[in-house]
N, C-alpha and C positions, 0 to 999 in steps of 0.2 A: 294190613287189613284185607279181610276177603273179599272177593273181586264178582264172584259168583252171583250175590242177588243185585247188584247194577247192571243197569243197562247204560252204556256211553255212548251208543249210538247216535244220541242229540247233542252228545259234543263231537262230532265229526263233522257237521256240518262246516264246510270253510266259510260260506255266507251267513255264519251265527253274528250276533250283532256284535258283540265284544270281537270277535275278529274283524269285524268292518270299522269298528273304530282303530282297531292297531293298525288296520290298512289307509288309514286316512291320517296316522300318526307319522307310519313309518312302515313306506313300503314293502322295503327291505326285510326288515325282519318278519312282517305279512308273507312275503315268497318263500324265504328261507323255512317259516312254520309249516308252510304248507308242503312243502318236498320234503321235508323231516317227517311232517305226521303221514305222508302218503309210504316212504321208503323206511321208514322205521315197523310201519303196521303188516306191508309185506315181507319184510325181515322178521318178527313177529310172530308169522302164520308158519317160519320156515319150522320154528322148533316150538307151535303146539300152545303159543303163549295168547292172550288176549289180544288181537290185534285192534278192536275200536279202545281199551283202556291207552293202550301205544300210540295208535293213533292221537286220540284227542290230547294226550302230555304231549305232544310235538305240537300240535296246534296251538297251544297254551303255552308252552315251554316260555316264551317272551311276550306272555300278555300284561307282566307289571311293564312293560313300556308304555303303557297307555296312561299311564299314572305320569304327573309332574315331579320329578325329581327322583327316577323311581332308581330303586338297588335291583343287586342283583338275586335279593330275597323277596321282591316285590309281585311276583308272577303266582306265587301260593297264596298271600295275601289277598291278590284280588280273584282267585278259587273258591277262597272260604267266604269273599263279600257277597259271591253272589251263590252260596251254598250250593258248589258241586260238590259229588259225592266223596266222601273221606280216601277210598281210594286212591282219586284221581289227584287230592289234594296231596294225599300222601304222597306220590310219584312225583308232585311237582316240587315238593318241599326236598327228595332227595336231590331233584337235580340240581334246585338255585344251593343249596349247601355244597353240592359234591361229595355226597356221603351216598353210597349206592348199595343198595342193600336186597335192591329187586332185578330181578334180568330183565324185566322191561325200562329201569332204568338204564341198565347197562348198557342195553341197543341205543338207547335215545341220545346215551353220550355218544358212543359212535358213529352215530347216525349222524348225530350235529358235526361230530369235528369233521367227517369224512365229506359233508357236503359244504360247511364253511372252505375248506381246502379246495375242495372243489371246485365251488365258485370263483375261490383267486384264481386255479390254475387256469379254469377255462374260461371266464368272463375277462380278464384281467390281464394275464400276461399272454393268453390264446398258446398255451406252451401246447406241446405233444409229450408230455408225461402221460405216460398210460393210467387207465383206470384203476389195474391191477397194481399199482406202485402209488394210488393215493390211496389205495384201500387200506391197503399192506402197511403203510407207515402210520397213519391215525390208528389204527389195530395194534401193532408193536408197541405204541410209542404208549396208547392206554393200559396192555399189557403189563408192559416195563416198568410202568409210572404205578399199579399195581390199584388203579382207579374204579377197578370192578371186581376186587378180590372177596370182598364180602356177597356180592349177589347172587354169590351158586351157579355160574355160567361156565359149565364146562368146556375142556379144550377141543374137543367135537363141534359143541354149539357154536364155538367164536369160528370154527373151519367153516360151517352150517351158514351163518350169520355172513360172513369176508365172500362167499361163494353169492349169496343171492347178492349183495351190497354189489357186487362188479357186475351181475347180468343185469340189474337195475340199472347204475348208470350207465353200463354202455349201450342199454336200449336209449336212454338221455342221449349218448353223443349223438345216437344214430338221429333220433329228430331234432336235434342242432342242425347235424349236417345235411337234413332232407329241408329246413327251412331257408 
């Protein structure tokens, strides 16, 4: 769907209320939404794409967790309950499927797996694997597994994309290791 006459900007709010209930569900995936829709939007800007539609799908990407017994198709679901724009619903509906047919999809799955990884390396085992080698491997491994072949994301873009992802997180390590 065309992206042009919405405006998303009202779903980028983190303090929207539907996010305040995920964060009172399940904090975890509240943090993890919010560093996806922040580092996904500036990955986003690198190659010219909508960065508040990128944005807000990362914020949402896990908002059917707010639901009792919810799937992993539940996060579009509750998009269209509370009538966001078809866009945004369409972006959601590619991710919980895993059919990716948009490049703004495409970042969000890399987005997600590269900060999921992330999180284990550095909250979890405190390993010193480089940035550049958690990028490198959720990028390959999407590549490989051939998870964004349909979304038109050329192999410049994913160079474009892997490039800002590492200066992103390693301004994160850097205010890790400043706190």
């Amino acid at each position: 769907p065309p992206t042009e006459e919405f405006d998303f900007t009202p779903y980028c709010n983190e303090k929207a209320e539907l996010l305040m209930e995920l964060r009172a569900k399940n904090k975890s995936a509240y943090a993890q939404s919010v560093l996806v829709g922040k580092l996904a939007a500036e990955t986003a800007k690198t190659i010219g794409l909508n960065a508040n539609l990128t944005k807000a799908a990362g914020l949402y990407k896990l908002i059917g967790k707010i639901k009792e017994n919810s799937n992993e198709f539940s996060s579009a679901e509750v998009a269209k309950e509370h009538n966001f724009p078809e866009p945004l619903v369409y972006l959601l509906e590619q991710l919980n499927h895993h059919i990716i047919e948009q490049k703004e999809a495409a970042i969000l799955l890399i987005t997600d797996g590269v900060i999921s990884y992330y999180s284990v390396v550095r909250n979890i085992q405190k390993s010193s694997i480089s940035v550049e080698k958690i990028v490198d491997s959720i990028v390959s491994k999407k590549i490989f597994q051939g998870e964004f072949n349909e979304s038109g994301l050329s192999v410049q873009e994913c160079f474009l994309l892997r490039e800002k992802l590492i200066k992103l997180l390693q301004n994160q390590d850097k205010k890790q290791a400043a706190k």
